[in-house]
N, C-alpha and C positions, 0 to 999 in steps of 0.2 A: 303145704307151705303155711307158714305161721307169718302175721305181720302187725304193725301195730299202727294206729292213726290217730291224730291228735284233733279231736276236734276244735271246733270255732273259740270254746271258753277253757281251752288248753289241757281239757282231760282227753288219756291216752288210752284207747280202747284195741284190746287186744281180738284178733279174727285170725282164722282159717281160711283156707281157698282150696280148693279139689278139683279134681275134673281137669279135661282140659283147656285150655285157654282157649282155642276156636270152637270148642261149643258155642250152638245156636242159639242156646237157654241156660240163661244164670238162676239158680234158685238161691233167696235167701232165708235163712232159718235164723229165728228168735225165739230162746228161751223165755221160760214164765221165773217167777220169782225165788231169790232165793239158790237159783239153780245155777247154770252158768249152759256154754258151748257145749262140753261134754255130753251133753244129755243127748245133743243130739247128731251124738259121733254114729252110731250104729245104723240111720238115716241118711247120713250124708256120705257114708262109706259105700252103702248099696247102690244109692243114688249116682258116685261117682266112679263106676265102674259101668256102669249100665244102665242105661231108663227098665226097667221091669215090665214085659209086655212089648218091649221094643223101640227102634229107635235109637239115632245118639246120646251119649251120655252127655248130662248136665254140668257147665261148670257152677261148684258148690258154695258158698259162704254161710261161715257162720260165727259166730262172734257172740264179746259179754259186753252183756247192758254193763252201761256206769258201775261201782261200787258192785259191780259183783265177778266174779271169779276172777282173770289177771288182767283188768281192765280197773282203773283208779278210779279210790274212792273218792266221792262228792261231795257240796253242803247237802247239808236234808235238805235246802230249800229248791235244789236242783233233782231232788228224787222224785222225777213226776215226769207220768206218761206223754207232757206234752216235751217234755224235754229229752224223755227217748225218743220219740217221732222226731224229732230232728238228729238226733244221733243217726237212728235210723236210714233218713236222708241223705246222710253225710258219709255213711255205710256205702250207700249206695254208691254217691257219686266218686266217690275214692276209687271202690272196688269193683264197682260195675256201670261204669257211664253210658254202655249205650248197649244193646239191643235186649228182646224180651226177659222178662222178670217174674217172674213165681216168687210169691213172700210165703211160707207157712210160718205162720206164728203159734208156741203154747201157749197157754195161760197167758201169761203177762205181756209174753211175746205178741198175741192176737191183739191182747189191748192196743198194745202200741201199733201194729198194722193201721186199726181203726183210725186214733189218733193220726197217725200218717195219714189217711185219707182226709183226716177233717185238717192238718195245717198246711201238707202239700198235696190237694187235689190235682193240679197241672202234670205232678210225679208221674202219681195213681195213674191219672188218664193217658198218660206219654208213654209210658214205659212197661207199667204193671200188667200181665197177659192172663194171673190166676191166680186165685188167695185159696189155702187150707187153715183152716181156723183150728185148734186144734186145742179141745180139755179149756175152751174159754168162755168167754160172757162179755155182751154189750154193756152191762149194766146190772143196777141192782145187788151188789157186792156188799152191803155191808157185814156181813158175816166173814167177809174175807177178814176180817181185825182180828177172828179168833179162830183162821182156818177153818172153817167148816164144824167146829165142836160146839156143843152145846151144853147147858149146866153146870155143874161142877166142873167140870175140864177146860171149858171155855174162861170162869171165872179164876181157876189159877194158870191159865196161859196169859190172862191179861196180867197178871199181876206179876207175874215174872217177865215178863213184856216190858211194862213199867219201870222194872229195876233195869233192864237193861238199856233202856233209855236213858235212864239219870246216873248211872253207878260211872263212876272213871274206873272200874274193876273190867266192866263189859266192855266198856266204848272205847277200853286202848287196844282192845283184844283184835288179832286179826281175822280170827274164824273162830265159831263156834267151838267146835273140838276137833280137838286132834287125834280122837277114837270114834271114826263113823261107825264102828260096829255098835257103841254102845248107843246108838240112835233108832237104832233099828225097828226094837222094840214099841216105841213112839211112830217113828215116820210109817212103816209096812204098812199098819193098819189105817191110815189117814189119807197114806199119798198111792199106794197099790191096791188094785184089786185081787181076787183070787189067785191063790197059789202063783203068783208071782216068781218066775226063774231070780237062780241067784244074780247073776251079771245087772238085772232088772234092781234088784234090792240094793248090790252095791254100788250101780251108778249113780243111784237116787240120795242114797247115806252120805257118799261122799261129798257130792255134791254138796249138800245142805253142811256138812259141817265146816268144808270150806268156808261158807258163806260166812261176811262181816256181821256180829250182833246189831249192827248198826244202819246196816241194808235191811232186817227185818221190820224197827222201826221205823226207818224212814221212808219206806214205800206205801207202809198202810194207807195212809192218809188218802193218797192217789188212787188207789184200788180201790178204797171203800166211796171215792164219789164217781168213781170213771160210769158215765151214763153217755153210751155212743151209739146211740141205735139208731140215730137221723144221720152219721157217719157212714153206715154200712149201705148208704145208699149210690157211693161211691162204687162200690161192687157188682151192682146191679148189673150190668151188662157184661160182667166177665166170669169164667167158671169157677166156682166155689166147691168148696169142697168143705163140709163142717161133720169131724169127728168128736165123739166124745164115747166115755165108760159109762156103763151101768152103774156100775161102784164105785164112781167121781164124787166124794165128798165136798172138795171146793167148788166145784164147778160141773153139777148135776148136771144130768138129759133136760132140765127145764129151762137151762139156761142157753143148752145148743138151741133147743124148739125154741125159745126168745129170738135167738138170729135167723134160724131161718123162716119165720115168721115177716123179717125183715126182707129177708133175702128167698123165697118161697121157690126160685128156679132152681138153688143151689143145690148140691148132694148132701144127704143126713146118711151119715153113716154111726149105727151107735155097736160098742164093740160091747156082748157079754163078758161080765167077771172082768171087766177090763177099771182101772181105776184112773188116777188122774195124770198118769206119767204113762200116758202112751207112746213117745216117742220111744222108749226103751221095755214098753208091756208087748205092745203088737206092733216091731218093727216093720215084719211084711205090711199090714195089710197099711199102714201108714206111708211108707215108702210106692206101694203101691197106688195110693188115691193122688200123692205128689208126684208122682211118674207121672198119670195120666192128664196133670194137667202140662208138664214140661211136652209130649206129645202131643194135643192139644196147640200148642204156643210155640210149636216146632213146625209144624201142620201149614198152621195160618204163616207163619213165615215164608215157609216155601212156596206156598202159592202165586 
């Protein structure tokens, strides 16, 4: 089921819901940037047929940040993680007002999780039974301004970055392009890791060319100061779960050991040859690690 909700400052943010409605355990999924809901269609479909390993199935949400996929665009002054963490919130309370709560967040998705713990703590502690952290980072992001690339690549991704920040050519445009094939070439090697299936490549393409020129720049800002690792102490008493790729270009193995560092009870799971779009590289073993906490938060309910 498809719905749409109008936040506090009147933008209208498009979600899904799966599963069924007397399920014990809501899980929420949030996309990383760029990307949208979709990414994490192949998660929520497993999830919403059955917990993996057992038990009832989960009722599922997942939804797009602001300015990205069919969810309206924003000022830039509103493209900032504290302003997803209350979207977030508002997610919630719309769609899931009352019993346990599993958040996995990607990339971007994780930030904002964080940011929810640091602007609504009373949430976290009320409602939240298990965070999956998923291909993200507390901190230390500056390199997120030129995804992950370095030298010559980095220095004309900024510079086309640039034009489309200031060009009225970019910024009326509604998405990137309207040929994800021809992106491929660029995205495969940056956002996947090894031999990546096709379904894996076209979710990823698509995606991003969806994406507004405009959501590109006006997030950076936010990702390159997002420093949350006195946040993650919000988690500290609930099961985690922190995945990341070998071949994570944005968001290395150094940046999961950064959180669980933070969080040292938590599971580190790091997937071989896996790169930064795990949600669609290793649907099992990801659906799998978010099973086990809906299980978990199914568990302690029935007791």
């Amino acid at each position: 089921m498809s719905t749409r909700i109008v936040t506090r400052d009147g933008t209208g943010l498009f979600a899904r819901v799966s599963g069924p409605e007397s399920a014990p355990v809501t899980v929420l999924l949030a996309h990383g940037w760029t990307l949208d809901e979709r990414c994490w269609a192949p998660v929520a479909d497993a999830l919403a047929v059955g917990a993996p390993g057992g038990g009832p199935a989960p009722r599922v949400i997942r939804y797009d940040h602001r300015a990205h996929g069919r969810s309206d665009d924003t000022p830039d002054e509103l493209k900032t993680l504290d302003v997803l963490a209350d979207d977030m919130a508002e997610v919630i309370g719309r769609l899931a007002p009352t019993g346990p709560l599993v958040i996995a967040g990607h990339s971007m998705g994780g930030m904002t999780a964080m940011a929810l713990a640091q602007r609504h703590p009373e949430l976290v502690a009320s409602r939240v039974t298990g965070v999956a952290l998923v291909a993200t980072a507390s901190g230390g992001l500056g390199a997120a301004a030129t995804l992950g690339m370095t030298g010559r690549p980095a220095k004309l991704f900024l510079a086309g970055k640039d034009k489309v920040t200031v060009s009225p050519l970019w910024t009326g445009r509604r998405a990137l392009s309207t040929h994800p094939t021809l992106l491929r070439a660029g995205l495969q090697p940056l956002l996947l890791g090894t031999r990546p299936d096709r379904l894996a490549v076209r979710a990823t393409c698509e995606a991003i060319a969806d994406c507004r020129p405009t959501t590109v720049s006006g997030f950076t800002p936010t990702l390159t100061t997002h420093e949350r690792d006195e946040a993650l102490a919000a988690f500290s008493s609930l099961p985690v779960e922190i995945l990341v790729g070998t071949r994570d270009r944005l968001t290395p193995p150094r940046f999961a050991r950064r959180i669980h560092r933070s969080l040292p009870r938590a599971e580190l799971t790091v997937f071989p040859g896996a790169g930064h779009m795990l949600p669609v590289e290793r649907v099992g073993g990801v659906t799998g690690r978010i099973a086990a906490l809906v299980r978990r938060a199914g568990a302690e309910q029935a007791a």
